[in-house]
Every structure is written in C-alpha cells, then in structure tokens.
SERO-4910 file (N, C-alpha, C, O; in steps of 0.05 Angstrom, whole numbers):
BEGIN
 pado doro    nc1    nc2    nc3   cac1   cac2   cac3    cc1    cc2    cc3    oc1    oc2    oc3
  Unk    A    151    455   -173    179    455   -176    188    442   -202    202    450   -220
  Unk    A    174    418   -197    194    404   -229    182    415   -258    196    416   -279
  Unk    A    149    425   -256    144    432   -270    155    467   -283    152    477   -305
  Unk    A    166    477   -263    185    508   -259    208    499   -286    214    509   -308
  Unk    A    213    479   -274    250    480   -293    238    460   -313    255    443   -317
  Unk    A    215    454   -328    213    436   -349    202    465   -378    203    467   -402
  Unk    A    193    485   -351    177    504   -369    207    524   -379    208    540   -397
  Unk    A    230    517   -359    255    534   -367    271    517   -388    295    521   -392
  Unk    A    257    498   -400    268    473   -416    299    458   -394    322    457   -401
  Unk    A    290    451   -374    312    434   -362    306    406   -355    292    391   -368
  Unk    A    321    401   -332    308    370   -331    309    368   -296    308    390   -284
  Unk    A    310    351   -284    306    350   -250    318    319   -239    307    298   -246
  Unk    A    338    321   -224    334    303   -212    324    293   -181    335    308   -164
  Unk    A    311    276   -171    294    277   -153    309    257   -147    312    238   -163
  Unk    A    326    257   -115    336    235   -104    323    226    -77    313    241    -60
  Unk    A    324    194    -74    319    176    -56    333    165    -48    346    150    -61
  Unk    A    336    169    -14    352    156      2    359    117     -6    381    109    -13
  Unk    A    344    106     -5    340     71    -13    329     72    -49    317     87    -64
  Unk    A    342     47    -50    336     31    -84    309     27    -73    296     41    -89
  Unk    A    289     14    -55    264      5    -51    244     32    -42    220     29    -39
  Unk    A    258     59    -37    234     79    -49    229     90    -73    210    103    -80
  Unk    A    252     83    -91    251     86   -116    217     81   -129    206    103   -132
  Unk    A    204     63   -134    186     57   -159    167     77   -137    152     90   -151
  Unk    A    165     82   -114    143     93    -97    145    120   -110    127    130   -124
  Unk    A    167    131   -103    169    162   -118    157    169   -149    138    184   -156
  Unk    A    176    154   -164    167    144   -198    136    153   -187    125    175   -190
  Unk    A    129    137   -176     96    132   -188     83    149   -181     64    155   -196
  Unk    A     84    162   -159     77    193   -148     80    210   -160     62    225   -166
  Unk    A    113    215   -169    109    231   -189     94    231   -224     93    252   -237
  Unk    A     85    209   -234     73    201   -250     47    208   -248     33    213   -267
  Unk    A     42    208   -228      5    205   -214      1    241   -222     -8    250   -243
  Unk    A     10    256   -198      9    291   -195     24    300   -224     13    318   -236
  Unk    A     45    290   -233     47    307   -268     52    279   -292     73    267   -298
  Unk    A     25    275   -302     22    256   -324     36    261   -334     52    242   -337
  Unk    A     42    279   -346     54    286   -382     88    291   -374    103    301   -391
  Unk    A     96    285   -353    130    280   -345    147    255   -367    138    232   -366
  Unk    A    156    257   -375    172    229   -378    201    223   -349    225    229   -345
  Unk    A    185    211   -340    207    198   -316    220    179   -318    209    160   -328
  Unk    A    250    175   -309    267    143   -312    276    142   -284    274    162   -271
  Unk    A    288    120   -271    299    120   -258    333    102   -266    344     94   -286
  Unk    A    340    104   -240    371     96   -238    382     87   -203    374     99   -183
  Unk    A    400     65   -204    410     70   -181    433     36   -180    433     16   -194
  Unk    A    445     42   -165    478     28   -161    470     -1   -164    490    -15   -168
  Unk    A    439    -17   -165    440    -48   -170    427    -59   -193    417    -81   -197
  Unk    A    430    -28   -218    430    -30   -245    452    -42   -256    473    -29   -254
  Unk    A    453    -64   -270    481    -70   -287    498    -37   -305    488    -15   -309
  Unk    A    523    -45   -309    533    -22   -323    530    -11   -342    539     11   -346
  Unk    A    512    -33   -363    499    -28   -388    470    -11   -378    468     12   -388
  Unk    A    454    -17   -366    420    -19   -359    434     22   -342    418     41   -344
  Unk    A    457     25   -330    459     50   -318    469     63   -344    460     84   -352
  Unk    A    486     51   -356    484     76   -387    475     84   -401    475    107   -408
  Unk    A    457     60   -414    432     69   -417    413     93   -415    406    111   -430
  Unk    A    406     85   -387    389    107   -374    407    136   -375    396    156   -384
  Unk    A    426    138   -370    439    167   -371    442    172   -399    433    194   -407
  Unk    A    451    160   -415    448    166   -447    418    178   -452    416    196   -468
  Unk    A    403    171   -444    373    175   -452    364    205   -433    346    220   -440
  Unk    A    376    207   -417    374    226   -395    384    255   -403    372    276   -406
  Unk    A    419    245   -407    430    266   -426    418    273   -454    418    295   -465
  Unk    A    410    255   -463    391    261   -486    371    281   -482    362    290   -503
  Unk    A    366    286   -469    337    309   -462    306    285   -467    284    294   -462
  Unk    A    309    262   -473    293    243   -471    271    235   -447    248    226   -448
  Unk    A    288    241   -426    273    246   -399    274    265   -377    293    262   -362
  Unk    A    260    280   -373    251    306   -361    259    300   -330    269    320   -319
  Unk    A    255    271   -308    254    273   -282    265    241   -285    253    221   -294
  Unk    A    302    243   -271    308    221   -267    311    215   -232    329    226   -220
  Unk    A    294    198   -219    287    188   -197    314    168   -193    319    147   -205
  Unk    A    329    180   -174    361    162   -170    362    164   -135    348    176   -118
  Unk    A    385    145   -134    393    144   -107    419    160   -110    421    174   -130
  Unk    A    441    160    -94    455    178    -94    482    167   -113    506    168   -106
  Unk    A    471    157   -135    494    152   -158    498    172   -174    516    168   -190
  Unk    A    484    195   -175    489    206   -187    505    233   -182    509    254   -196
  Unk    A    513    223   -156    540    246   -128    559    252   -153    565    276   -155
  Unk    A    568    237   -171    602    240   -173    600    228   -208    589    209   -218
  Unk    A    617    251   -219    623    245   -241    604    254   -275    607    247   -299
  Unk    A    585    271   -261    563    270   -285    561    313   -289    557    330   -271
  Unk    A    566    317   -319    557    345   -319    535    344   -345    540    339   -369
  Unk    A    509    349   -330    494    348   -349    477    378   -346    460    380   -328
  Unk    A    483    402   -365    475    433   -351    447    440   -361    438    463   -365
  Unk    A    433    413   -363    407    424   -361    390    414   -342    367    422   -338
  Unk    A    403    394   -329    396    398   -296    404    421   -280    427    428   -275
  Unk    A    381    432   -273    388    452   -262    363    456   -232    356    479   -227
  Unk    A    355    437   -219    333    424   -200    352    402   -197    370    394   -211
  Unk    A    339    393   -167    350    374   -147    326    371   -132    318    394   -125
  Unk    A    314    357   -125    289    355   -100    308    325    -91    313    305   -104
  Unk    A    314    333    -63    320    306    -45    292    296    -24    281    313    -11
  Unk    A    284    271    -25    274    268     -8    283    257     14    306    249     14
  Unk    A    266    255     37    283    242     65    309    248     74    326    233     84
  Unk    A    308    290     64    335    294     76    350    292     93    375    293     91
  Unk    A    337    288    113    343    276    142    363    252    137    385    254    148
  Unk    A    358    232    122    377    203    121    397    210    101    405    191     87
  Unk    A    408    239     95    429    231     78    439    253     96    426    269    109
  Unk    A    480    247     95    495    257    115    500    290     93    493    293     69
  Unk    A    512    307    109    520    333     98    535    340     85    534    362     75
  Unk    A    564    316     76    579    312     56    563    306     30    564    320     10
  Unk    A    546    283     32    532    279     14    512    297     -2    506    294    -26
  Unk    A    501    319     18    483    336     11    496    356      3    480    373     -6
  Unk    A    520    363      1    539    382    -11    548    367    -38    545    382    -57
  Unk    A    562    337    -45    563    332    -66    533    331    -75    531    352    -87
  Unk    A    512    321    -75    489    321    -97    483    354   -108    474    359   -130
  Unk    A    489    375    -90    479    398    -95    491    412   -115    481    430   -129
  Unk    A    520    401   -115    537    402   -132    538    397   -156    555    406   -171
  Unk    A    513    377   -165    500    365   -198    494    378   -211    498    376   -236
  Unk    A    476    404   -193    466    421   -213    471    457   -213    481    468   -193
  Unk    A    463    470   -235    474    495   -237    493    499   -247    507    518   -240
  Unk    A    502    477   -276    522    476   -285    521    484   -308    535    474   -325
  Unk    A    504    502   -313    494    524   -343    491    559   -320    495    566   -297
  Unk    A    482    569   -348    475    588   -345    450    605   -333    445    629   -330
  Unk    A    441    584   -329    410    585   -309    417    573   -288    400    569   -270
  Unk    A    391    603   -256    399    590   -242    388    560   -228    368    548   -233
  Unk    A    404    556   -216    402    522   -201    385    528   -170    391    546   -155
  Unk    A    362    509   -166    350    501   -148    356    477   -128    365    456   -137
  Unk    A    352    479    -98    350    443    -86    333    447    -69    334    465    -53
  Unk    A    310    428    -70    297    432    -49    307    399    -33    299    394    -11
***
C-alpha cells in the first residue's frame, strides 16, 4: 500500500488510535520498508515541534506521517492521497468519515484502508 502511492509520487498517512502506539508503528513501518522517510505527529507535541513536522511533511520531505487523529481537521495537503487507519475498531464513525476526508484532494485517486 504505502509503497503503491510513493511509486505514484504521494505521501500516506498512517493513523493511530493512542500517542503510546505511535513509536510501535514508526518502527514497523521502518523495519518492512527501510528506504521510507517516516515522521510522526500527535496533540502532546508543542505548537512549534507540530509545525514543524507538517512543514516538513508538506514539504514532500517525508513520505509516511504516523499521527493520531490531529490530523481530522484543517490540513489540505493533495499529495496525500493514502490513509491506512489502524485499530479501526477504536475510532468512532464520525471520526472515520472526517480522517477519510484528508485525502483525495488532487487529481489522483484516494485510498483508505
């Protein structure tokens, strides 16, 4: 999957229910595709340390940003065009309608698994 939309030059974001499965994911995904550049993000980043990361993100700098669900509201970045949620089960169906909502905001089409 993430490797699908990196070869369509896009980027992916891969969300986690909790801030403490965060580094678990990161590193999994690090492990199965070395040559990723991955960042993460999530709501008990200061407001500088979260701009940051999305500056670098929107940059095309990083290929797979691993977030919790901060990134529901407010962000058009149209080369995301992938979503992989994990532990869909723990997020409610409002929520899974705004995250789905992140991507597909170009001209290519948009994936969620």
């Amino acid at each position: 999957v993430v490797e699908r939309e990196l070869a369509r030059q896009g980027q992916v974001f891969y969300i986690v229910p909790r801030v403490s499965m965060i580094a678990e994911a990161k590193e999994t995904l690090q492990e199965l595709l070395p040559d990723i550049r991955v960042m993460s993000a999530h709501g008990r980043l200061t407001g500088q340390q979260q701009e940051d990361v999305m500056e670098t993100f929107a940059a095309g700098d990083c290929d797979v940003l691993v977030c919790t669900t901060i990134v529901e509201a407010g962000l058009d970045l149209p080369r995301v065009n992938t979503i992989v949620i994990d532990n869909v089960q723990m997020f409610g169906l409002a929520t899974l309608y705004q995250l789905r909502g992140r991507v597909g905001r170009s001209d290519k089409e948009a994936y969620a698994y």
